[in-house]
N, C-alpha and C positions, 0 to 999 in steps of 0.2 A: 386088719385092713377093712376098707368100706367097699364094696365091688370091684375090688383091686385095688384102689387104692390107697397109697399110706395115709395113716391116719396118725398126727402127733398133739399132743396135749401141751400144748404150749406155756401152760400155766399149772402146773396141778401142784398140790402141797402135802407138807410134812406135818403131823402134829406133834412137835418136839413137845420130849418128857424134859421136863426143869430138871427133875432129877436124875437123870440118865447123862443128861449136860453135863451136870456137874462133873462127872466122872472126867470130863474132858478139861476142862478148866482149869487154870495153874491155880496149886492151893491155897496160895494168897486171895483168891476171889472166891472160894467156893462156900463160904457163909455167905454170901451177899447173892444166891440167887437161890428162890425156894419156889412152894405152894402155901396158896393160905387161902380160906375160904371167907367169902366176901360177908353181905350184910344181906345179899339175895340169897345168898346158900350159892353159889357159883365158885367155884377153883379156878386161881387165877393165880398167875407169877408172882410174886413179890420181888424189887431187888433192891436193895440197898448202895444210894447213890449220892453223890455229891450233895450237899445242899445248897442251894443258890446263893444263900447270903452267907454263911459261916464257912462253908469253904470243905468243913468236914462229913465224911462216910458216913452220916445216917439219916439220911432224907430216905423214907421208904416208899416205895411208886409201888403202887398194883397195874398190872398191864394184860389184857386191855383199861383205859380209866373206869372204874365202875359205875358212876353217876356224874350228872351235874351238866352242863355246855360240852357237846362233841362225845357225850358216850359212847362209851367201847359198848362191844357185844354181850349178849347174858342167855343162857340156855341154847348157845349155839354148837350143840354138837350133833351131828347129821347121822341121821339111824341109817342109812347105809353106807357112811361111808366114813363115820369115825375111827373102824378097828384096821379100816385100809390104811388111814392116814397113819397110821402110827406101826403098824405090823405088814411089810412088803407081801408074807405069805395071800394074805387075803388083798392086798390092793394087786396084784399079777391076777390072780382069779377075774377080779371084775374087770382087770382091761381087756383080758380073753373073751370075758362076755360081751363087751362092749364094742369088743375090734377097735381098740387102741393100740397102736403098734409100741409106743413111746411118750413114756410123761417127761417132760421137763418138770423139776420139782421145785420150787422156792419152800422156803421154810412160813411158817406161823408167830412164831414169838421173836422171829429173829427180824419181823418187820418194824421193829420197834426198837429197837439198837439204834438207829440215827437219831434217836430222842432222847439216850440216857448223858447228862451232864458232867461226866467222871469219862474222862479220853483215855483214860489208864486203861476203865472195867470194860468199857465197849470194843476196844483191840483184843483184850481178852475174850470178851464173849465170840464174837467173831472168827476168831483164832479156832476158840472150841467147837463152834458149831461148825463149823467148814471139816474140820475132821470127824465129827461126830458124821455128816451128813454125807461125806465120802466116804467113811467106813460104811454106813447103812447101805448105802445103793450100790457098794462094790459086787459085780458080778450080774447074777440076773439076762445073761444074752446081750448085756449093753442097756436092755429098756427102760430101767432108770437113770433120768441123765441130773443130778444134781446141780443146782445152781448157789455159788457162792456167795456170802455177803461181806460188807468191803468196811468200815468205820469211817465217814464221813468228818469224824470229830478230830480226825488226826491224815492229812494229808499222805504224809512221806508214809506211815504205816499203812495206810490204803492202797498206797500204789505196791508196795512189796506183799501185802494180804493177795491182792489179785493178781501179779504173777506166780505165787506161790500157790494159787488156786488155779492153773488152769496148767504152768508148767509141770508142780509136782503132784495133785492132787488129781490133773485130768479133766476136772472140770472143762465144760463146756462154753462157759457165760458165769456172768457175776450180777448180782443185782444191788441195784444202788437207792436209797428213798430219794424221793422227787425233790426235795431240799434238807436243809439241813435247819432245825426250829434254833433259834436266838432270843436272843431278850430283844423287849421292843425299845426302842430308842428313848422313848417319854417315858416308859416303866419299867427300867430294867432291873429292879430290883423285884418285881412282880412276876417272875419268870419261874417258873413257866407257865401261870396260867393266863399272863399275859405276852404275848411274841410274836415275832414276823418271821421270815424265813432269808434263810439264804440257800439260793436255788444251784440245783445243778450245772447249770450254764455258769454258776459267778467263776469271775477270774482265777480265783482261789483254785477251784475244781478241775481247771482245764488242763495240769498232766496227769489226773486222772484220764479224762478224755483222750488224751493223747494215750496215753499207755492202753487203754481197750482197742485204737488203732492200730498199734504196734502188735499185740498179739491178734488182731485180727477176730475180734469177738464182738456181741454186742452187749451192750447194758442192757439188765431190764429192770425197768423204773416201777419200783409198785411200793404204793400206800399202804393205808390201812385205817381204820376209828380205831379211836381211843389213843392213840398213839404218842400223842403231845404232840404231833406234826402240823404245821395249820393247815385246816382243813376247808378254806374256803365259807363256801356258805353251813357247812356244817356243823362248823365253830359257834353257833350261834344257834343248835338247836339240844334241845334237853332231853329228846328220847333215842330210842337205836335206832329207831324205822327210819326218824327224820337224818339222823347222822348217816346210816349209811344209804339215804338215797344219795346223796351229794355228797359227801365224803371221795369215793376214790376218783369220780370222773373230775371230783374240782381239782383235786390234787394231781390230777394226771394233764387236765386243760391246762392248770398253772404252767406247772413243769412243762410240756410242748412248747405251751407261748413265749417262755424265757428262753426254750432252747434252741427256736428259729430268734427272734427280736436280739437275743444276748448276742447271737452271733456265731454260736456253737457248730453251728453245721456248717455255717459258710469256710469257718475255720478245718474245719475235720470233714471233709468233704466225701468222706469215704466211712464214716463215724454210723453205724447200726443203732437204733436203740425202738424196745419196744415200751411202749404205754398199757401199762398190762392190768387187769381184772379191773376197769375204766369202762368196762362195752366201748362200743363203736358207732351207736346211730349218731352220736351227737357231731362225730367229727367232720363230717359234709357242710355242716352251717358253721363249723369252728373256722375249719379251711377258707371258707367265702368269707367272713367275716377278718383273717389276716389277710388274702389278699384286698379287699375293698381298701381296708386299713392303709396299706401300704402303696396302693395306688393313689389313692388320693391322699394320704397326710405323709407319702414320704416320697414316691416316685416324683409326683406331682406339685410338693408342694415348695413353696417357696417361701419361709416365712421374711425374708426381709421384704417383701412389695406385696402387702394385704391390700386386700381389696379396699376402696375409698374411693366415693362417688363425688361429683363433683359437687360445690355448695349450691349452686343454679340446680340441678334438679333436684337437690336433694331439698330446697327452699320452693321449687315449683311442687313437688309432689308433696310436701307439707300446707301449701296453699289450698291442693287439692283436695286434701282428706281434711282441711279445719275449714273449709267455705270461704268466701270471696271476703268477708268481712273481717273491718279492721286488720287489714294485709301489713301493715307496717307494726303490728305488734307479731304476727308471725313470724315477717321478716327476721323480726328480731330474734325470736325465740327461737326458728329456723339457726340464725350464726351463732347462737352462743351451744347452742345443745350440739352443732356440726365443732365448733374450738371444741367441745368437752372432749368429742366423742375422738376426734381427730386433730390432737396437738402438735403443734411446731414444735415445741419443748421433747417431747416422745415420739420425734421422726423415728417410723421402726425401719426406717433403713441407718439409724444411726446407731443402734444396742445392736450391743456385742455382747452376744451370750450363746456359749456353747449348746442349751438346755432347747433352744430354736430349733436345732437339729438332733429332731428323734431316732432315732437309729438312723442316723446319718449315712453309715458305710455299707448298708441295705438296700441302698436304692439302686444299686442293678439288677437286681435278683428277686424275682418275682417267689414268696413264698411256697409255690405251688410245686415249684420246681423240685425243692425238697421232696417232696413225695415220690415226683418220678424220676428221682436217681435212687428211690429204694433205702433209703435213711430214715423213716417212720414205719413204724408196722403197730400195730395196734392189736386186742384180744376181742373175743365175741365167745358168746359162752351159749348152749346148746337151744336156749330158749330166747334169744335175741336176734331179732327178727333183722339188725341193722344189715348182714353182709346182702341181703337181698336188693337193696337198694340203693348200697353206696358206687356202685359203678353205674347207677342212674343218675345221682346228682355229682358224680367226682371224674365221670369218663371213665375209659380203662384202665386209670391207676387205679382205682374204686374197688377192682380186683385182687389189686396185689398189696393191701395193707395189712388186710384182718386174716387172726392166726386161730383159729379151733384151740378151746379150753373147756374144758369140765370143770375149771375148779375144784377136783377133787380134796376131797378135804374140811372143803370150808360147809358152812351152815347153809349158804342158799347153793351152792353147786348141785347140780342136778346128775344122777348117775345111770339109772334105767332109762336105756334108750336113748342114750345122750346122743353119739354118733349119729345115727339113724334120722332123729328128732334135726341135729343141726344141717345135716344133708336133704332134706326134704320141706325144709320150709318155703321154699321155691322150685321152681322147676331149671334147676342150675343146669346151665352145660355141660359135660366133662372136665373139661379142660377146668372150669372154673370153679367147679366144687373140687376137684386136684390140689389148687392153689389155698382151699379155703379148711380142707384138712390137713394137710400136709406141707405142700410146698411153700406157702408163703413163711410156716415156723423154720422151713431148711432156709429159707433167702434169709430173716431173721438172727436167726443164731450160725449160720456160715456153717465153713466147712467144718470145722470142727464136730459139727454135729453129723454133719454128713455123712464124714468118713467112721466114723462113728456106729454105725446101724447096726439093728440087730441080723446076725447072718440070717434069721429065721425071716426078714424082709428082703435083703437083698438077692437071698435066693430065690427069690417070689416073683422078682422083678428087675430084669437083665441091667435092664437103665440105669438102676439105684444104684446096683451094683458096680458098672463099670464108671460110674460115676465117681463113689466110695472109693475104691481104685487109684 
């Protein structure tokens, strides 16, 4: 705890051993997932995957991708905080140091499953790592809470992976990647290093949605470089620094925008999901920029009666900007460039086309709304200055989006002093540093997490307790 209060790591990770996987893995798959050291001297996954254009098991991927557009990471193992990631003994040490009451855990290599092309090996992997990752965090007072990964690549097994993950396994939450990468329409034999995405919101995905409903949990939506996932502007740059500056917040802004515009929330009105290891300053100009959006090109707009001025001023106020002379050649040049511009032939109250109406079935519903019924939550990590100032540009939802992370685990996660560092960056209120360590990852992840606590918090604090309860 932080001066009392709970303190939950909303994002912290696993550094899964490839080879310890295996051990979980149906034997049919267990050559197909190794170690291999790269061309930097760096250790990296290898697996053995579908090939795009032959159809057969030996397309070999290194994961993260090692070089070239969108590279994965390289020398990324955190001198404090690699042997936590992998050995629970020493990662409970440091959250006792830290006053971290509870990590939520997502896995490392298992970010990268919505990108393998073989729908068989990725149920599989999945399958294994879910047990691999709820055997590991079994026990412990509750404080590690495991989060499941679900196969994108296979609907119906998706939906039975994630009740199988939170009915038999306990789990908490499930996490899902921001889209699922496809061949691009113009090159699809190009795939994967050429592709678009098919996003979380597409129609496809929505009894997945429905089904995190029904058991009353939330998604949480996280990227990764290197990953074969499109990454935005990152797709488009050659080194790490530049990949992962723009890498996970594009990947996480994509995914949000689809998942209000698609329709997803309006649908699932009750539907959780966080945008996670993304920061948070960006999302107050995100926010303003879907409403404006939508107030004027959807509340507002009208496209069968566009604006069109009449030809009298539109021919007076060409008079005026070409001078008084030779008026009858303006004239002219006035009506013909007014016919171009605005034809009887292309009366736009006469086209009929569905594509007129952009998120047509959006227009009652002010995007902002989303927020303050508690359906976005967002991560901030110990040295991101953003939760200080988003209930200055977002109001008092501003408060209740962003969930306390260390990134444990990963290469830029930060470990000494995290708490402390994230609680003091401003002069928070109670109440609102409460929400920004704690409570907003319980509204988040629900009850399930709730009821959940370690007895060593709920006896600390009556409330939690009778909460838990």
């Amino acid at each position: 705890m932080y001066d009392g209060l709970l303190v939950i790591d909303a994002d912290a990770h696993k550094l899964e051993n490839p080879l310890v996987l295996r051990d979980y893995i149906e034997p049919e798959y267990r050559d197909r997932i190794g170690l291999v050291v790269d061309s930097l001297g760096d250790q990296r996954a290898k697996i053995i995957d579908v090939h795009p254009e032959t159809g057969k098991a030996d397309f070999a991927r290194m994961f993260p991708q090692p070089q070239g557009l969108g590279k994965g990471g390289f020398r990324n193992l955190h001198p404090d905080t690699t042997l936590g990631a992998m050995f629970n003994r020493v990662r409970l040490q440091h959250m006792d140091e830290e006053g971290v009451d509870v990590q939520v855990i997502f896995g490392t290599l298992n970010l990268m499953f919505s990108s393998i092309l073989d729908k068989d090996l990725a149920v599989a992997l999945c399958q294994a790592y879910n047990n691999y990752i709820a055997d590991d965090c079994r026990g412990y007072d509750n404080r590690l809470k495991p989060i499941g990964v679900i196969p994108l690549q296979d609907v119906t097994a998706a939906i039975a992976e994630m009740k199988r993950c939170v009915n038999e396994l306990g789990m908490v939450s499930v996490g899902v990647a921001p889209h699922l990468p496809v061949p691009h329409p113009s090159a699809p034999h190009a795939f994967p290093e050429i592709r678009t995405s098919k996003a979380i919101s597409h129609p496809d995905f929505r009894p997945l949605l429905q089904t995190a409903v029904d058991l009353d949990i939330a998604l949480g939506i996280h990227g990764g470089p290197g990953s074969g996932m499109v990454g935005g502007i990152s797709d488009h740059m050659e080194t790490f620094v530049l990949t992962h500056i723009f890498v996970q917040r594009n990947q996480q802004q994509m995914a949000l925008a689809r998942m209000i515009f698609d329709g997803a929330f309006e649908q699932f009105p009750t539907l959780r999901v966080g945008f996670l290891e993304g920061g948070c300053g960006w999302l107050p100009d995100l926010a303003h920029a879907f409403h404006e959006h939508w107030e004027k090109r959807i509340r507002d707009f009208d496209p069968k009666h566009p604006y069109r001025p009449s030809l009298m001023d539109f021919t007076k106020l060409m008079i005026q900007e070409r001078g008084a002379h030779n008026n009858t050649n303006i004239i002219s040049q006035a009506k013909n460039l007014f016919d171009l511009m605005w034809t009887k032939e292309h009366d736009p109250t006469k086209i009929d086309d569905a594509s007129l109406y952009e998120h047509y079935d959006l227009r009652h519903r002010d995007p902002l709304e989303y927020f303050e019924r508690g359906q976005i939550f967002v991560s901030f990590e110990s040295d991101d200055p953003g939760p200080a100032y988003m209930h200055i540009a977002m109001g008092e939802v501003g408060k209740r989006l962003a969930c306390f992370s260390g990134d444990y685990g990963h290469w830029d996660g930060v470990l000494r002093g995290c708490v402390k560092d994230a609680a003091t960056v401003t002069n928070y209120d109670r109440d609102h540093l409460g929400l920004l360590l704690g409570g907003n990852a319980l509204a988040l992840y629900g009850d399930r997490l709730r009821q959940g606590l370690p007895a060593s918090v709920t006896s600390q604090d009556p409330a939690l307790s009778s909460t838990a309860s």
